[in-house]
C-alpha positions as CSV (number, residue, x, y, z in Angstrom):
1,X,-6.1,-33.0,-5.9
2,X,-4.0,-30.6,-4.0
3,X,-2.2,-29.4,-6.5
4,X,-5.6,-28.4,-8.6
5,X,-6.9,-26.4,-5.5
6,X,-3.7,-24.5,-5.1
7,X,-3.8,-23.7,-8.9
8,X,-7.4,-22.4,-8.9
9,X,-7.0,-20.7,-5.9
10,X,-3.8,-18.8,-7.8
11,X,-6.4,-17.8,-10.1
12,X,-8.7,-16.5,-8.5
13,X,-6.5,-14.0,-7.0
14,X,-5.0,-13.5,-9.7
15,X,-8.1,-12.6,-11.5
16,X,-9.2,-10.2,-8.6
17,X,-5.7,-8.4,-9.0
18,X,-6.8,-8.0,-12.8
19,X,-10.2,-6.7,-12.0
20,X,-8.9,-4.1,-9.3
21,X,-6.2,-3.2,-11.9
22,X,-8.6,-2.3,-14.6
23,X,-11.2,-0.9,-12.4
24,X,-8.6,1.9,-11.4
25,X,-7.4,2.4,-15.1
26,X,-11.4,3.0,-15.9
27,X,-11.8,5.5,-13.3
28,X,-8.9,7.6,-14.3
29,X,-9.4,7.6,-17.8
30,X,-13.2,8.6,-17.1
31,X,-11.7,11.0,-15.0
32,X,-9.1,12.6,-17.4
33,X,-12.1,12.7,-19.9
34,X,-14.4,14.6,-17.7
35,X,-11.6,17.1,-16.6
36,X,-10.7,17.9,-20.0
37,X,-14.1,18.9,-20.9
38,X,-14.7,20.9,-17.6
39,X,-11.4,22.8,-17.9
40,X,-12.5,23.5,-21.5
41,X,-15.3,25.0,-20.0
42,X,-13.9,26.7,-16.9
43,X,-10.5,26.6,-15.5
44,X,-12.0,27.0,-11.6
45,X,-14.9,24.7,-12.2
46,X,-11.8,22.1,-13.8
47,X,-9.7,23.0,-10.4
48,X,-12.6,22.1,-8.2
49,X,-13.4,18.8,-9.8
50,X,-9.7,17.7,-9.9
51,X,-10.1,18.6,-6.4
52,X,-13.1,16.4,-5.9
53,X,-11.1,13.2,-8.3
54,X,-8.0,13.0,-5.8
55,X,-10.4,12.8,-2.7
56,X,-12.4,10.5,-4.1
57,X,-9.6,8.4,-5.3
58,X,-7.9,8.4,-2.0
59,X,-11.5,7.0,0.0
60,X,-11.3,4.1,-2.5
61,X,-7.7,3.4,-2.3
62,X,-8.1,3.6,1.6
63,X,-11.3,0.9,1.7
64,X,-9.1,-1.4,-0.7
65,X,-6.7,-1.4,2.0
66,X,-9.2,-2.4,4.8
């Protein structure tokens, strides 16, 4: 009976490294989409929004961590 709880609880976390993993692939791909338009549009506007990507990147990667 052990043995089953052990493997489930593998999974699980296994599963949440998945979902974590594909959650940051989504947000950069969104964000290499929407930075491709804007620096079609405007080079400073594209600047200003990578600007705005990094931070916002760093805040989640910093409450993952907590």
């Amino acid at each position: 009976m052990s043995e089953k709880k052990e493997k489930k609880k593998w999974f699980k976390k296994f599963m949440a490294l998945l979902y974590l993993m594909l959650n940051d692939i989504f947000f950069l791909i969104g964000a290499a989409f929407i930075l491709v338009a804007t620096y079609r549009y405007s080079v400073n506007i594209g600047l200003m929004l990578t600007g705005v990507f990094f931070m916002l990147y760093s805040y989640l990667l910093s409450k993952q961590r907590r």
